[in-house]
N, C-alpha and C positions, 0 to 999 in steps of 0.2 A: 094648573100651577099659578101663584101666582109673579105677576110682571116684577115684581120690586122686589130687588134679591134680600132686603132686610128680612121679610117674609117668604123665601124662597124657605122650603123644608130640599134640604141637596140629596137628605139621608144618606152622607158621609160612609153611614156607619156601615153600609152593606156592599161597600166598594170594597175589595181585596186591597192586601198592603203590595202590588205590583207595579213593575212599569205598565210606561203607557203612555198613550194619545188622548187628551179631554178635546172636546168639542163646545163652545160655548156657540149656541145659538137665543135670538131675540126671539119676541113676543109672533113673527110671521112664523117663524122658523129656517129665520136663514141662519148659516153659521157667520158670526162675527169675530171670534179668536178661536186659533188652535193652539197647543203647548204643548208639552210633553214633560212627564217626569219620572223618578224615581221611583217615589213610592206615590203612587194618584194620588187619597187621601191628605196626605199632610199639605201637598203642592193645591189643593184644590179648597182646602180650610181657608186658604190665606185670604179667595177669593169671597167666601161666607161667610167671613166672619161680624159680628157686627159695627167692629171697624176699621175695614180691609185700607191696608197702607198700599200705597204705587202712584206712580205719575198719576200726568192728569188724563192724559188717553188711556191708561188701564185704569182709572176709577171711570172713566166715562164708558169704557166698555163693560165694568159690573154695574152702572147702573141698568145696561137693556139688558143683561142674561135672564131669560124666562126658563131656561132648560139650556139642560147639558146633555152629552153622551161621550161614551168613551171608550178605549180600543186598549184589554191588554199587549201587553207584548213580552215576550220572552227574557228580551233586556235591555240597558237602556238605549246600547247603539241601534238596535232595530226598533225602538221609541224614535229615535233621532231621524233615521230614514225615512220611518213612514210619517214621521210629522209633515218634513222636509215637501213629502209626495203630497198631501195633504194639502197645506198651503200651495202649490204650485195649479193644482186642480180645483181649491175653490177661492183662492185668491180671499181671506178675508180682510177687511175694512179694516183693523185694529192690530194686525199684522203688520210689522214694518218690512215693506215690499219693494224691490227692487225694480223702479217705472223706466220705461225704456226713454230715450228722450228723441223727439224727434230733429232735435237740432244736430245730432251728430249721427251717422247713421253709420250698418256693417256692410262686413264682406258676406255675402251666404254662398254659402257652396253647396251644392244639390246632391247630395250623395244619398238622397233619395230616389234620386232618378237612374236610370237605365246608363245614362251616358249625361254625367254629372255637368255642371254650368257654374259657370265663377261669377255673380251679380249684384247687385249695391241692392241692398233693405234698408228700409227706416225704422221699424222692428224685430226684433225676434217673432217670427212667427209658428203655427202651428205645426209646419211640418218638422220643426224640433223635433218633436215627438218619432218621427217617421227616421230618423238618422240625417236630417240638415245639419249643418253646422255653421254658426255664425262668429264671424272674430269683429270683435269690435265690443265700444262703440267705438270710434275715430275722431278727434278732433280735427277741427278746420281742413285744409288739406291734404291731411295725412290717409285717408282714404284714395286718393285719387294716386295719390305718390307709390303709396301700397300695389294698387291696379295696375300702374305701369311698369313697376317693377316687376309684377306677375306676368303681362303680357311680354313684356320685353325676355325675358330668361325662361319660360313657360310654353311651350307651343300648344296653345289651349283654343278651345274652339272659344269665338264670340259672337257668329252670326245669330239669328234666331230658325235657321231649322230644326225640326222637330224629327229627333231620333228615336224609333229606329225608320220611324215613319219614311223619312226625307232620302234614308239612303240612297245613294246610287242616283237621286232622279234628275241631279243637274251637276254641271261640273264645279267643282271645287272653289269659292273665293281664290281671291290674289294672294291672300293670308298663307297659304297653302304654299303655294308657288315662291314663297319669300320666307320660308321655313320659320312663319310664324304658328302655324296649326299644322298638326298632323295629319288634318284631311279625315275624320272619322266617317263624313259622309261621305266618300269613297269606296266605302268599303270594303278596304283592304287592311283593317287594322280591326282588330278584334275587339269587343267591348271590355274585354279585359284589360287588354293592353290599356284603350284610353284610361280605363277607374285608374291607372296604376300613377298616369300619370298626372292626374289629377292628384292623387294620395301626395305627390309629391308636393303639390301646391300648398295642402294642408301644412306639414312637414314644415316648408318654408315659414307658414304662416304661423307656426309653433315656433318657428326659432332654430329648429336642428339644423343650422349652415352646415356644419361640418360634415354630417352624412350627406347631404345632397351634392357638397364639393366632390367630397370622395367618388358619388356615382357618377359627377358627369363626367370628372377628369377620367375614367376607366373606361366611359362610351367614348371618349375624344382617343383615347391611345390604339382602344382597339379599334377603331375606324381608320386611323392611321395606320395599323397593321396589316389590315384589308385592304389598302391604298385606296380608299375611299375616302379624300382627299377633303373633297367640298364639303360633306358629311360632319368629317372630321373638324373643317372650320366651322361648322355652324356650333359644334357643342364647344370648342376655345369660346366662341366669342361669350356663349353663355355663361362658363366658366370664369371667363372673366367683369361679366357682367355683377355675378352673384359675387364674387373677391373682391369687387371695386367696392360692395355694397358693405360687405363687413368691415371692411378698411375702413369705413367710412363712422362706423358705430365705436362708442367709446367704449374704454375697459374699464369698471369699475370694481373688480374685485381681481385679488394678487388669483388666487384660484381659477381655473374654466368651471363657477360653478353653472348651476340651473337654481334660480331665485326668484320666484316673486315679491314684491314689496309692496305693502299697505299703508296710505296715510291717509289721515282724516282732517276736514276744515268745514267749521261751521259758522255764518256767518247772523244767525238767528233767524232767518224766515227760511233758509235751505241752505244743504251741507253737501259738500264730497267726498265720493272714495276715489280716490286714486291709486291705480295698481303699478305697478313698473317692473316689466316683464326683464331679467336678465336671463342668458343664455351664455355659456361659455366663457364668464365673465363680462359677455357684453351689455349694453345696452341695447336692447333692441326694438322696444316699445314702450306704449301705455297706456293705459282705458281709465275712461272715467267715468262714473257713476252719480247720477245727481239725484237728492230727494228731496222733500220738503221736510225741516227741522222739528220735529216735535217733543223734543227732550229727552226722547230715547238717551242712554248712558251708551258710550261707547264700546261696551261692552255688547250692549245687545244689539246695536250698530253692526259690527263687525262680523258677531256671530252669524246675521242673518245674512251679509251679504258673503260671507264664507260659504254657506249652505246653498244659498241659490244660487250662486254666480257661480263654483267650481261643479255642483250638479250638470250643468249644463256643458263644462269645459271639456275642449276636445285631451286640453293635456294639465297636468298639473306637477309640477316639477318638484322636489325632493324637500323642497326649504322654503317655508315663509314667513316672513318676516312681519310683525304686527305692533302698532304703537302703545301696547299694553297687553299684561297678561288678561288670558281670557277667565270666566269662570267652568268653561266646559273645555279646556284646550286637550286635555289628554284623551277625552271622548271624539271630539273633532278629528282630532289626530289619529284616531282608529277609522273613524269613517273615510277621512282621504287616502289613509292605508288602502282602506280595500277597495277605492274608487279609483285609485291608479294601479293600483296592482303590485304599490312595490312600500317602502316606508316612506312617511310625508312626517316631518317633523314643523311643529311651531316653534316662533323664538320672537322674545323679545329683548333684542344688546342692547347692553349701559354704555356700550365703547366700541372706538376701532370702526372699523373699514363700514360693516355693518349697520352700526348706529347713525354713521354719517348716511346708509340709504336710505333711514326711515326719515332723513332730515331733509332730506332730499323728496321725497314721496311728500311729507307733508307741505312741502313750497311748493310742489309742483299742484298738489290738490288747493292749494290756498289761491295762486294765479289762476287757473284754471273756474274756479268757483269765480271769481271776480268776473272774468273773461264771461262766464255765462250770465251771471248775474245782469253785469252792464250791456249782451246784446237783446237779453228781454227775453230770449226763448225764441221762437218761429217770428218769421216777421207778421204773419197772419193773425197769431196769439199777441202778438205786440199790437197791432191795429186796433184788435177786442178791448183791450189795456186799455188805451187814451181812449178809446170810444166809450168807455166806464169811465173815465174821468171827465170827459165832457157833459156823461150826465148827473155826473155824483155836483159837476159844477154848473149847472143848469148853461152851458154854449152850446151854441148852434154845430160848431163842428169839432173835432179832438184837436186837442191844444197841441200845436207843432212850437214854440218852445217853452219849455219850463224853468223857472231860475228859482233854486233854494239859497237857504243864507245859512251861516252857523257861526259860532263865536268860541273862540277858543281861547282861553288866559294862561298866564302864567302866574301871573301874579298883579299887585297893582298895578306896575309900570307897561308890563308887558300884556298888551289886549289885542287881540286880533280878530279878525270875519274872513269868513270867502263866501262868495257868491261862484255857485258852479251853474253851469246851461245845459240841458238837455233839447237837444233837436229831434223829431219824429220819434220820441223816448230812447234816444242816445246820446251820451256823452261829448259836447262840443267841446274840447280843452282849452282850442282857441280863445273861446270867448270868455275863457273863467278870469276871474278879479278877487286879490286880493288887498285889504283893508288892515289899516291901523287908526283903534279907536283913539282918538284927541281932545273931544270935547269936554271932559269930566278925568278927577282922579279918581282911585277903588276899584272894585270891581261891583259889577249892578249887569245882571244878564239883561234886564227891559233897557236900560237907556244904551248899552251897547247894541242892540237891536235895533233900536230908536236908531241912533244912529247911522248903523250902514244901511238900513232903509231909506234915511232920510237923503243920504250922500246919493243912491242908486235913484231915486225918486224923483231928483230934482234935475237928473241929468237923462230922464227918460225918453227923450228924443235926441240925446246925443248919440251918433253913430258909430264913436269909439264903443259904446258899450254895444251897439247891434241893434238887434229889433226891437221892440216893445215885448215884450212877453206876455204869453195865454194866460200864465197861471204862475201865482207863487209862490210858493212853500218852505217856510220858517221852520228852523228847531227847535222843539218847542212847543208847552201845553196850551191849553188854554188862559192863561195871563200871559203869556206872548203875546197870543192871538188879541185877547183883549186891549193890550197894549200898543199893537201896531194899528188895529181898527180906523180910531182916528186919524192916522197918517196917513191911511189908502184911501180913507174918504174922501180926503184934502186933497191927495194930488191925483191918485189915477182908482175914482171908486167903481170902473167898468172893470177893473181886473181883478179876476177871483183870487182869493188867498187861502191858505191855513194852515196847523201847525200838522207839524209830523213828530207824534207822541211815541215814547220808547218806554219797553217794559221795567219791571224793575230790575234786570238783567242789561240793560242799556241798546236793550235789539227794536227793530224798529214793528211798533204795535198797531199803527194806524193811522188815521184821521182824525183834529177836531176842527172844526167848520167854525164859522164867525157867529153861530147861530149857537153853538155851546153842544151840539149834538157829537158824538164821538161813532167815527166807522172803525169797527173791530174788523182786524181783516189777520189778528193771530187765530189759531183753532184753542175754544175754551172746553174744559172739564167737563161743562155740564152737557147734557146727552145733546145733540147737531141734528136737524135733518138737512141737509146740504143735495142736492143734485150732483152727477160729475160736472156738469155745466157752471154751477155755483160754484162749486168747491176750483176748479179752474180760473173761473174769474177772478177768484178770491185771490190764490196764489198770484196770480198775474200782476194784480196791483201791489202784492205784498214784495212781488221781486222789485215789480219797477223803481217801490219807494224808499224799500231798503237801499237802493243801487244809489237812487238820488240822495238820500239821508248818509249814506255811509262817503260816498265821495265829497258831497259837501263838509264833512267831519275833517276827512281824509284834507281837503285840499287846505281849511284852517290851520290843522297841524303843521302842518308845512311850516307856513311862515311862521308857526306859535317856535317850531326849533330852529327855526334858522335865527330865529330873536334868543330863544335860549342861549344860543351857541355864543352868539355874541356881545350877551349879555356874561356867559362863562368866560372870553376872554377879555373882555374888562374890566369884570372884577380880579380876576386874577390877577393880572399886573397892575389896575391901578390900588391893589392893597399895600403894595411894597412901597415904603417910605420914598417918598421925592418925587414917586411918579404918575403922574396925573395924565389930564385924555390928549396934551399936547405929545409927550414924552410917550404915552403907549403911542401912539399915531407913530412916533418915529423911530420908534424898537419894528413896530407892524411891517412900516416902511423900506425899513432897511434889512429884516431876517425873512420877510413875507408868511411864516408862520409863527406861532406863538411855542410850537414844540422848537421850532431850530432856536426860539429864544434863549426855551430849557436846557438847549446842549450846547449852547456857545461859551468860550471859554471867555475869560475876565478878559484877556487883551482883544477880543473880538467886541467884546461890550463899549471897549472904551473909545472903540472905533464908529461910534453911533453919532453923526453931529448932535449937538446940542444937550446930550449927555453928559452931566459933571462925573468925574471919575465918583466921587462918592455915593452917586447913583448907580451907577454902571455895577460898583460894588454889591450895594445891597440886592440888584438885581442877579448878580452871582450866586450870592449867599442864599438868596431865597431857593432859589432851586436845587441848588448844591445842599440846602437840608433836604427837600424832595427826596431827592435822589437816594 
């Protein structure tokens, strides 16, 4: 066959009009995409044709299709599963795939094993397959918080003996004796019994509070009834442990429902899902999922991480919530049917209680994406980072600090910059600086650059502003670049510079160097050989610069609205006859807002020094038509 699908013969025509699984494999014969569809044929034209419409990652994956193969199936939901299965086992390249991240890691609980273990992974690993179970991922410290709330209400083992092996052959940790573990190496408790109470652990980790209150407070009474006293305190205190803990979680729906919620935030080099577990109405969790952005629609966003992420979940609850309707939802909604065992409805609310969780979901996925963004990923993956920038910038060692600049306007009067600091590729807040251009009227991006270059340049061993900086990076193409050239020659031409280029989407695209050479560090259309190695590096720089690009943005805006704002109550009262920037100063003065301006009645106006009643007046009247 030949490599170039223009010239591929698919012979369409001897494929059945059925469901199904297509396989698209390259010129080795690896598989590079799988799909699924209704009728193969029509779904499989789109890709043959001679000229196949789709992003730029699915025209980059029809250009290496050298062969296909394909799986009928019965119908579409069983199309959907074994796709599902499919991608999971051969993981292809052009699939949008759910990467585990190692910066936030899980709970796994070994219910593969004989006598299970409750222990922290960095990823989902193999024994999935085997019946593990992993909840996560966790952000910051919510892992650790999770653990001790297991250990603390949980009488679970933690040592590292080795059951059944270990039984009996030494006495019991302290754990034991402080009705923290049940002692399974003891062997006086059956291996049943321990799974059982492990299951419980699960349970917990699901969110069911209410059943597990129910079972303890029923071992607390009847230990009491037994007059097994101390027993009986140990399961109170538990009981109470776990009730202190729901107290402690918010209610967000009038209902005790069971709800997951999905929100999406992309900031153009990488995006989040964020999930938000409710239970009983409560809040009681959240995971987050990070990927690298490649223009997937959020549609197929969702769908895939529906697929893979609930495949694997130990529960899935009755209702979830999505920031858009799907194109497969009613299909979906059959498959989680018969993967919980009971009915799983989608929804996407316009309104009400609901709508306010998907608004909710999306803030918490938008912090969260930032939060990851600006710590760089692993600090080892951070290191690799600057250590590519040191050689992308011909120094001796990785640049420990970095300062970008950016320029934000409003208009003529209103021009602003900020200068942000990155330390060992982190955000130093302290040391950020912002600028108001003065030199010039208009607006001119080069001489406003000019500018706060020239301001920061000349003060470059002044120790208000900090240290000298490694390296430093302007918003901005190459006529930036070009334009500031001279000015780093002049005053500090040992320290490397260059623009940070943004696509036509305004997301951050790359490098260009003083040499007019551009480092592409977005993924392009046309077919890639990349390494995992390279393709890593790549992302690394593209998170760090977006981080740096989009805070220096971020920190300009700032003072661009705090000048709006007060550019909007200036004009607003000094439009009103008589009152000019003395007379605003002593309205500002004496009401300290500009709305209590708006609600003061005429005898309060006339009580302004310096105010003529027939100012005071028209200052009435103006608002009094507002109103």
């Amino acid at each position: 066959m030949s490599e170039n699908h223009n010239s591929f013969d698919a012979r369409l025509d001897l494929i059945p009009h059925e469901p199904g699984v297509y396989l698209m494999k390259d010129a080795s014969g690896s598989v590079i995409y799988i799909g699924k569809a209704k009728k193969l044929p029509q779904r499989l034209r789109s890709y043959f044709s001679p000229n196949p419409v789709g992003d730029p990652k699915i025209l980059a994956m029809i250009s290496q299709i050298s062969d296909f193969s394909y799986i009928i199936c019965q119908n579409e939901l069983e199309a959907l599963i074994l796709e599902n299965n499919l991608i999971k086992k051969n993981r292809p390249k052009y699939n949008t795939l759910l990467r585990d991240d190692r910066e936030y890691p899980y709970i796994r609980v070994t219910l593969n094993e004989m006598y299970p273990r409750i222990l922290k992974a960095y990823r989902a690993g193999p024994d999935r397959e085997e019946g593990a179970r992993y909840y996560g991922p966790y952000l910051a410290g919510d892992l650790e918080r999770a653990l001790k709330a297991i250990y603390r209400i949980f009488p679970v083992m933690t040592c590292n003996r080795v059951l059944p092996r270990d039984i009996d052959k030494a006495r019991p940790c302290l754990k034991y004796y402080i009705n923290r573990c049940i002692g399974p190496c003891k062997g006086d408790i059956s291996q049943e019994e321990y799974r059982d109470s492990v299951m419980e652990i699960c349970r917990f980790l699901d969110g069911q509070y209410d059943d597990l209150l129910g079972k303890i407070k029923k071992r607390m009474e009847l230990a009491a009834q037994e007059m097994a006293y101390e027993k009986a305190a140990v399961w109170r205190d538990r009981y109470q442990d776990l009730k202190k803990l729901t107290t402690n979680q918010v209610t967000v729906t009038k209902q005790p429902e069971n709800i997951d919620v999905l929100g999406l935030y992309r900031n153009g080099s990488e995006l989040c899902i964020q999930k938000l577990e409710v239970r009983n109405g409560r809040m009681i969790g959240s995971t987050s999922s990070f990927l690298p952005d490649q223009d997937e629609s959020i549609d197929e966003l969702l769908t895939a991480f529906l697929k893979q992420h609930y495949a694997e979940s130990s529960y899935i609850p009755n209702l979830i919530l999505l920031p858009e309707e799907l194109t497969e939802q009613d299909l979906l909604s059959q498959y989680f049917s018969q993967l919980a065992k009971t009915k799983v409805e989608f929804r996407h609310p316009q309104r009400g209680e609901k709508k306010q969780l998907l608004i909710m979901a999306e803030t918490n996925a938008e912090q969260n994406l930032k939060r990851h963004t600006l710590i760089g990923g692993s600090a080892t993956g951070l290191a690799h980072t600057l250590k590519r920038l040191a050689e992308i910038f011909n120094l001796k060692e990785a640049p420990r600090r970095i300062e970008a600049y950016d320029i934000a306007n409003i208009g003529a009067e209103d021009r602003t910059g900020s200068m942000v600091v990155f330390t060992e590729g982190k955000p130093l807040r302290s040391a950020y600086r912002h600028f108001k251009i003065k030199s010039f009227e208009g607006i001119d991006d080069y001489r406003a650059m000019t500018e706060l270059l020239s301001r920061r340049l000349e003060r470059l061993d002044d120790e208000k502003f900090g240290q000298r900086p490694d390296l430093i990076l302007i918003d901005g193409g190459l006529g930036h670049v070009n334009t500031i050239k001279p000015l780093m020659d002049r005053y500090a031409a040992e320290i490397p510079f260059a623009g940070l280029v943004k696509d036509d989407r305004h997301r951050t695209r790359g490098l260009v160097l003083t040499t007019g050479k551009e480092i592409e560090l977005k993924e392009v259309s046309e077919p890639i050989t990349e390494t995992p190695d390279q393709r890593s590096e790549r992302l690394g720089l593209l998170r760090l610069l977006t981080a740096i690009q989009n805070e220096a943005h971020r920190f300009a805006q700032r003072l661009h609205k705090k000048s709006r704002l007060k550019s909007t109550i200036r004009y607003s009262l000094e439009e009103i006859p008589g009152v000019g920037p003395a007379r605003r100063r002593a309205l500002l003065k004496h009401f300290r807002t500009i709305k209590n301006v708006s609600e003061a009645s005429l005898e309060e106006l006339q009580t302004v020094a310096g105010l003529p009643e027939t100012t005071a007046q028209a200052v009435y009247d103006h608002f009094d038509q507002e109103r």
